[in-house]
C-alpha positions as CSV (number, residue, x, y, z in Angstrom):
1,X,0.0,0.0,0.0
2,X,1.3,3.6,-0.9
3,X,-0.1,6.9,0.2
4,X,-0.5,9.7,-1.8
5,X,-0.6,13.3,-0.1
6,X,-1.4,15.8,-2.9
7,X,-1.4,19.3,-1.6
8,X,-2.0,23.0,-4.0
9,X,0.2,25.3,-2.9
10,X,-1.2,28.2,-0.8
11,X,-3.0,31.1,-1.7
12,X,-0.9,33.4,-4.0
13,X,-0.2,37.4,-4.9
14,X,-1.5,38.5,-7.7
15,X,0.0,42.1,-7.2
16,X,2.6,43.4,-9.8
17,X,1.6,43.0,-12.8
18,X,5.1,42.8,-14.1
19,X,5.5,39.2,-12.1
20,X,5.6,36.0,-14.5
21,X,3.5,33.6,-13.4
22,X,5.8,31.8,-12.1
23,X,7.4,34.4,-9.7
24,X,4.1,35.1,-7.8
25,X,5.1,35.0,-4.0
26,X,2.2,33.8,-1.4
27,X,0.0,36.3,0.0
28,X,-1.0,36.9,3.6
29,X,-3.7,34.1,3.7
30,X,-1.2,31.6,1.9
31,X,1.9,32.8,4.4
32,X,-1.1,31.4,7.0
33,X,-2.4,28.1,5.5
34,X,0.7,26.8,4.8
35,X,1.7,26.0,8.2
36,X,-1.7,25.0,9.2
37,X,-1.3,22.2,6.3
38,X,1.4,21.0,7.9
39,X,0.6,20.9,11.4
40,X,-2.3,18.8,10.2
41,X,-0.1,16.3,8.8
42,X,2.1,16.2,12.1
43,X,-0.9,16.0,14.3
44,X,-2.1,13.0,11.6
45,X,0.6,11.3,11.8
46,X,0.9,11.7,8.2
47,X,4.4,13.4,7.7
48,X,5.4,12.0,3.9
49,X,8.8,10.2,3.3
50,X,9.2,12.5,0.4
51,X,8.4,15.8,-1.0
52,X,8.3,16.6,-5.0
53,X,7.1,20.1,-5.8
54,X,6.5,22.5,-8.8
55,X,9.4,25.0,-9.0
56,X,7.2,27.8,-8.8
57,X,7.9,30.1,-6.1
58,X,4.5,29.7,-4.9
59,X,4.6,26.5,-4.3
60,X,8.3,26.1,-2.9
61,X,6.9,28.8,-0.6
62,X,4.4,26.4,0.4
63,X,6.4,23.4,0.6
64,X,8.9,25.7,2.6
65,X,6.4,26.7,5.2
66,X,4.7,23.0,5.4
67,X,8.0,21.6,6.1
68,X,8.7,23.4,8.7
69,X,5.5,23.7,10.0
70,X,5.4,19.4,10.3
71,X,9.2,18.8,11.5
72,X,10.0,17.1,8.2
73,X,14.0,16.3,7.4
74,X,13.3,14.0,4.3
75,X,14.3,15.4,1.1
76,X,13.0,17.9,-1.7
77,X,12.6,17.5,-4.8
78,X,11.7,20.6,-7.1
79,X,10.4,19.1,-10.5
80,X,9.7,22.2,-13.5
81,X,7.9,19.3,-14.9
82,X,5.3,19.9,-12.5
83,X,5.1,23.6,-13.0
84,X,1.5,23.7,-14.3
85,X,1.3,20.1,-14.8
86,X,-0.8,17.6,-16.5
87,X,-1.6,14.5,-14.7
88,X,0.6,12.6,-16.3
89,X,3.9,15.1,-15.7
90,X,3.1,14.5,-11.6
91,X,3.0,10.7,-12.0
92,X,6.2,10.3,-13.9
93,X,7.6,12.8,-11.3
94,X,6.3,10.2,-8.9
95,X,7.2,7.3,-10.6
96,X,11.1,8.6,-11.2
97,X,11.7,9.4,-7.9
98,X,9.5,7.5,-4.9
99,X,9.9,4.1,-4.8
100,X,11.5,3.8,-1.9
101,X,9.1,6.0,-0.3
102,X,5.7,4.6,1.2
103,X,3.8,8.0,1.8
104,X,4.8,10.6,-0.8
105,X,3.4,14.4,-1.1
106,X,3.1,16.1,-3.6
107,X,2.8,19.8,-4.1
108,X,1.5,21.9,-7.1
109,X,-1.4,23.8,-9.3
110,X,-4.6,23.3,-10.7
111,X,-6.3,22.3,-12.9
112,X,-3.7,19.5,-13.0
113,X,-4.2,18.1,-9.7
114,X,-8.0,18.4,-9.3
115,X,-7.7,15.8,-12.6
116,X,-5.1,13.6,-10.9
117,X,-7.6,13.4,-7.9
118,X,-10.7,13.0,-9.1
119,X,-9.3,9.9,-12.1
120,X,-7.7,8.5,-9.2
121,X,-10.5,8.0,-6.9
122,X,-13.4,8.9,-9.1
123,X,-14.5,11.7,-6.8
124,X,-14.9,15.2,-8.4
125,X,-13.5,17.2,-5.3
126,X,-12.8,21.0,-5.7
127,X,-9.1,21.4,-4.6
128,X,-9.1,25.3,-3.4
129,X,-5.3,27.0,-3.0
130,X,-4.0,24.7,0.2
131,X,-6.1,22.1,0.3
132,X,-4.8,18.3,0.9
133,X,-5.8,15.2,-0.2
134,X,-4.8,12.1,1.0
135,X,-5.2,8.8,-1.7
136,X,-4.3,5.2,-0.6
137,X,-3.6,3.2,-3.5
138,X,-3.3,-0.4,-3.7
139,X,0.3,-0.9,-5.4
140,X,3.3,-2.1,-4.3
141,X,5.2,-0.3,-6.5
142,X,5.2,3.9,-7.0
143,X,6.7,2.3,-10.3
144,X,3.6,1.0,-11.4
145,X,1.8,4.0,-11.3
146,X,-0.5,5.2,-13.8
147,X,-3.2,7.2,-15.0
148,X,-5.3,4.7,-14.4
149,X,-4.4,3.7,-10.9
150,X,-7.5,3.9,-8.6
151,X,-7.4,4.5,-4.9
152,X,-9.7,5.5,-2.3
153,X,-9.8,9.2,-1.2
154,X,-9.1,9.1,2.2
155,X,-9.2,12.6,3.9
156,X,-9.8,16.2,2.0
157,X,-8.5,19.0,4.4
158,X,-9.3,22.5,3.7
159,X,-7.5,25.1,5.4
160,X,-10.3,27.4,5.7
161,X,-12.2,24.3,8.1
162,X,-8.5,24.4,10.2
163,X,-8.5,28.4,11.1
């Protein structure tokens, strides 16, 4: 069994126009989510084994402030791939770099990872910016991982139900 933490990063700026998409920092309510995200996980006792995350800034931001937030010392691993991914770019991403990991998270945008979650478990769940969802999939393998790999959706945290 493998466990499948798939987070959106945290509620971003949209100020300065100037900004590429990419460069947009977290805002206020993000700087606070974040942390509350992983405090869940800690209190859960559902810290992953390893982290994979969208280079965006808004996202490391997140992963930077969960991480913390949780007391995890596992490693990071910043995909671009995953920078406003397809379903498919998260579960190579997975598939490269987790198999010796049992509960992996995974941090990054939408609509990409509202699709991964709801072909996964066949649940059409709104993912808002910092919400969690937590997938146990049958496999033994992260190898064997594929688009069509169901699982059960086990918990959906919103932060906004945490404050």
């Amino acid at each position: 069994m493998k466990t499948l933490l798939i987070l959106r990063h945290a509620k971003s700026s949209w100020k300065g126009d100037a900004l590429d998409d990419h460069d947009r920092p977290l805002n206020k309510r993000g700087k606070k989510a974040a942390p509350l995200m992983g405090q869940l996980l800690a209190r859960q006792n559902a810290v992953p084994d390893l982290i994979l995350s969208s280079t965006a800034k808004r996202a490391r931001a997140t992963a930077k402030r969960v991480i913390k937030a949780m007391g995890y010392e596992g490693q990071v691993i910043y995909e671009q791939t995953m920078y406003l991914a397809e379903p498919s770019a998260y579960l190579k991403a997975i598939r490269d770099h987790a198999d010796m990991h049992e509960r992996v998270m995974i941090i990054g945008h939408n609509p990409g990872l509202e699709t991964l979650v709801q072909t996964m478990t066949g649940t059409d769940q709104p993912l808002p910016t910092a919400a969690l969802a937590e997938i146990q999939l049958t496999i033994q393998s992260w190898k064997g991982l594929k688009r069509t790999t169901k699982g059960k959706l086990r918990n959906l945290w919103l932060p906004r139900n945490l404050e």
